[in-house]
N, C-alpha and C positions, 0 to 999 in steps of 0.2 A: 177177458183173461184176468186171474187175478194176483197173477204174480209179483204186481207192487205191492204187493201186502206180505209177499211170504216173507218168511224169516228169517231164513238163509238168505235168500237174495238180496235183503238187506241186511244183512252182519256179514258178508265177505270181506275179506281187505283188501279188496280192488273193485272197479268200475265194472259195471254190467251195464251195457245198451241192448235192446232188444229192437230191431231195426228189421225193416220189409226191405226190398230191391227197392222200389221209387227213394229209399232214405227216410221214410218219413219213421218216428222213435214211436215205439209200443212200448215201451219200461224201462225207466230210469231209475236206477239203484241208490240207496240212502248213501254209501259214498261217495257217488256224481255229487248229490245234494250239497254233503259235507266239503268237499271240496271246489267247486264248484260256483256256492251259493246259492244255487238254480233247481229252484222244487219240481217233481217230477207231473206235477199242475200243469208248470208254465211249458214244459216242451211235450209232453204226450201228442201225440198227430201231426207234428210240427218237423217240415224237412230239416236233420241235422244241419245241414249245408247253409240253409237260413240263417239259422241261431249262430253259426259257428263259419262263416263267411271264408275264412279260410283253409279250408276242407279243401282237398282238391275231389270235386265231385264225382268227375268222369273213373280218376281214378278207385272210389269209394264204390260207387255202383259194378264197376266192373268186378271188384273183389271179390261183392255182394253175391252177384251171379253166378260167379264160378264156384261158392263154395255150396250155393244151394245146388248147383249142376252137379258139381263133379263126389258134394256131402264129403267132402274133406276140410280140415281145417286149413287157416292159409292166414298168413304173418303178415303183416302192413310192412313195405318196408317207408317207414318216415322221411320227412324233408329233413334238411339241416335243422331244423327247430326241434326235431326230433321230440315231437307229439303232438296225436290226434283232436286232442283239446286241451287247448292252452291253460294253466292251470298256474299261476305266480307260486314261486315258493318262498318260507322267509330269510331273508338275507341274517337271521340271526339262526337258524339252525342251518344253515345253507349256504356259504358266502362264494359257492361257485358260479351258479346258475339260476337265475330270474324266474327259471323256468320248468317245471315239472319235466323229469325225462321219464320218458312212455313206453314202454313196450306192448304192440297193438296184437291180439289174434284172434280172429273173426273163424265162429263154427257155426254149421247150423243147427237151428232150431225147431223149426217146424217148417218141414217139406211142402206141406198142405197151401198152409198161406205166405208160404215163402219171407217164413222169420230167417233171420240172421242174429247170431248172438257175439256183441263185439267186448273184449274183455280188454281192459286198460291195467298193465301192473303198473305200479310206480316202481323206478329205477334209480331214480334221484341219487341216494346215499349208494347205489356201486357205482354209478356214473363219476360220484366226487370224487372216490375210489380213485377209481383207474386215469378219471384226470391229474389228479396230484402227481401219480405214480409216474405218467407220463409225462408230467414236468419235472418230476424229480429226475428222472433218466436223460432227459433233456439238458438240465442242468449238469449234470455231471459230464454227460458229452463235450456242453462246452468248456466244462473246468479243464476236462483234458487238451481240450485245444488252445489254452490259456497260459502265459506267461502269468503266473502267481505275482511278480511284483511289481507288473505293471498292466496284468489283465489285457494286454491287445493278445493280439494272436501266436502260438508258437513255431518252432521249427518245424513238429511234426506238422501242424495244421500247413503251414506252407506246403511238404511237401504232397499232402494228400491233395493239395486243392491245385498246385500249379498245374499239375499233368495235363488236369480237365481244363485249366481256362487255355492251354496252349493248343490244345486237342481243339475249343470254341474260336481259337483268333485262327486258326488257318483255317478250319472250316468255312469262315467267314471271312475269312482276306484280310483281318484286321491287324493294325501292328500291336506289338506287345515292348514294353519297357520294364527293363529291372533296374531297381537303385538300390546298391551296399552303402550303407552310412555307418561312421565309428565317431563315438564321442574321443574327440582330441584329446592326448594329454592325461587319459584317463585315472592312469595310476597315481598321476601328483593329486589331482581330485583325491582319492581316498588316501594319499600317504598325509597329504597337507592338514583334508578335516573330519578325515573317518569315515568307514564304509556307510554309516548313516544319507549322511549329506550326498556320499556318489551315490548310492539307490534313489534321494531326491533328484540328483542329474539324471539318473536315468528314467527316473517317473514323468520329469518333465519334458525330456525329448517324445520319450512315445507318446503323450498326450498331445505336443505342436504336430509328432508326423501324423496325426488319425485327423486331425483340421486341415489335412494335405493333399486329403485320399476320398476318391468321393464312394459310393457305396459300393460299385462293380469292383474295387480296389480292393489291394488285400496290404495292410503293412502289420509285420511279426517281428519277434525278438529274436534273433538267431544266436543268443549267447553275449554274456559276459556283457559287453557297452553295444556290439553290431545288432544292428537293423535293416531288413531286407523292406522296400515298398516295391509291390509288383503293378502296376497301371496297363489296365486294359485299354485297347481302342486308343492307344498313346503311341504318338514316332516319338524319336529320338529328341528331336528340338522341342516337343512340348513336355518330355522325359526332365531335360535340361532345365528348362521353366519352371516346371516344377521343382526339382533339388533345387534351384538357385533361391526359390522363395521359402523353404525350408530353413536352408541355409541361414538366409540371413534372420529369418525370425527366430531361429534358436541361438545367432548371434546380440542378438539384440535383449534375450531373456537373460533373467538371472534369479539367484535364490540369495537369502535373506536370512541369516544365521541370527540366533538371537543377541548372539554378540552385536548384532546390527552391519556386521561384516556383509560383505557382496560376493557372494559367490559368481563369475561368467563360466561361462562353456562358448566351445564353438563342436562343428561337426565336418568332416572332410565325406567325399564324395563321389563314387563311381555310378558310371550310366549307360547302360548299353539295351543295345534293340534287339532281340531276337531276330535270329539271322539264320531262315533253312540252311544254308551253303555254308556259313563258318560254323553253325552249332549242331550240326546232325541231329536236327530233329529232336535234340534236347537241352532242357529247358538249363540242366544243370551247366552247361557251356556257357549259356549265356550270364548265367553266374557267378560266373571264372570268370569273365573278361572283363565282369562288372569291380570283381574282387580286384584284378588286376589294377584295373582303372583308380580304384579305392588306392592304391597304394600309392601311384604315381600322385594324388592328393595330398597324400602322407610327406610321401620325399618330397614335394615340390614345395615346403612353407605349410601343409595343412587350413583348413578353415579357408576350403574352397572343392569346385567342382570338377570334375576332369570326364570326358568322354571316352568311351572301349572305343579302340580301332576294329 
């Protein structure tokens, strides 16, 4: 055969294997070469699967067969690596992927001696495409779920996401805890040193509550100074534990005017468990009683913890 020589088959702008059912290659295309490295010398007779070890073989042969059977064309569908032969791309035209993306589709060739023809496109630059694009939509998903000025999570995101973990703790028998927190005192913060400095008080509360909350946790800005921490797989007394160490580390912080002035804060605290029988089965009850609880914090001296009845 002397189709390593024709002229088309090598000036295509894709990969041409000319392959029998055992796998073994009959013509490798000067794009293979190019890309590749690998002259169509060193693989002629030589099972793909050899040269190219991670081929799934069983897979490949079967393809093989069914296209010479059935003389229809038929699509590879790839691993996660998502190509037939690994092919490095440059991280300076390419700073997505390592890795050449493949689109594979195997037609037949010759009936007789049971050719198979496997055509390799490069996909590389839509692949980057639609990855960015899919980051970028990603990104933006989360911006909306985002407290702009202090980046932990919102009230909407709260409410999209409590339904589902309330809907997962009784599924699973598990308790669930909510905690209301309010920066104390808030308004003399901004009357005393300006809204500046309070959006620093409040940068720095939500950064101590996110060291509070392990990752199954959810804590969000619900407005103005208040912060909601919702804790999974949490009773009441490890609820407690948790705000009380809160507490005290955001009693313990301070900010640092350039005046060299010392800004404190402190935080007061409601705590409540979800409760089928007092909260009908909603999650916003258990919210209210938290709120409530928050408040008896407030009237009671502030810059401490109080439990929902």
């Amino acid at each position: 055969m002397s189709i390593n020589n024709n002229v088309i088959f090598d000036t295509v702008n894709n990969g041409i294997i000319i392959i029998d059912e055992e796998l073994k290659i009959h013509a490798w295309n000067n794009w293979l070469k190019i890309f590749t490295d690998i002259d169509a010398k060193d693989v002629l007779g030589k099972n793909i699967c050899d040269l190219f070890s991670y081929i799934n073989e069983k897979k490949l042969k079967r393809k093989i067969k069914t296209v010479l059977v059935t003389k229809n064309a038929s699509f590879i569908s790839l691993d996660t690596n998502d190509y037939l032969i690994n092919i490095p791309v440059s991280n300076i035209t390419n700073k997505v992927f390592s890795s050449m993306k493949q689109e594979v589709t195997i037609l037949p060739y010759d009936y007789e001696q049971k050719l198979a023809c496997i055509y390799i496109y490069d996909v590389t630059p839509l692949s980057e495409i639609n990855y960015k694009l899919q980051k970028a939509n990603e990104e933006l998903i989360d911006m909306s779920h985002r407290d702009p000025l202090t980046h932990i999570y919102n009230r909407r995101y709260f409410a999209e996401q409590s339904g589902k973990i309330l809907a997962f703790s009784k599924r699973n028998d598990l308790p669930l805890t909510i905690l209301i927190l309010d920066i104390d005192k808030f308004k003399n913060i901004n009357d005393t040193y300006g809204h500046f400095v309070g959006d620093e008080v409040i940068i720095k509360v939500a950064k101590i509550l996110s060291k509070h909350i392990r990752q199954s946790d959810i804590v969000a800005r619900f407005g103005g100074e208040e912060f909601v921490m919702l804790l999974q797989n949490c009773d009441i007394q490890n609820g407690k534990n948790v705000a009380e160490k809160t507490r005290l580390d955001i009693q313990d912080s301070t900010i640092t005017l350039k005046s060299k002035e010392i800004v404190d804060f402190t935080i007061s605290i409601g705590v409540a468990q979800y409760d089928q029988k007092q909260d009908a089965n909603n999650l916003e009850h258990t919210v209210s009683r938290a709120d409530e609880a928050l408040y008896k914090s407030k009237n009671n001296g502030r810059n401490q913890t109080t439990i929902a009845k």
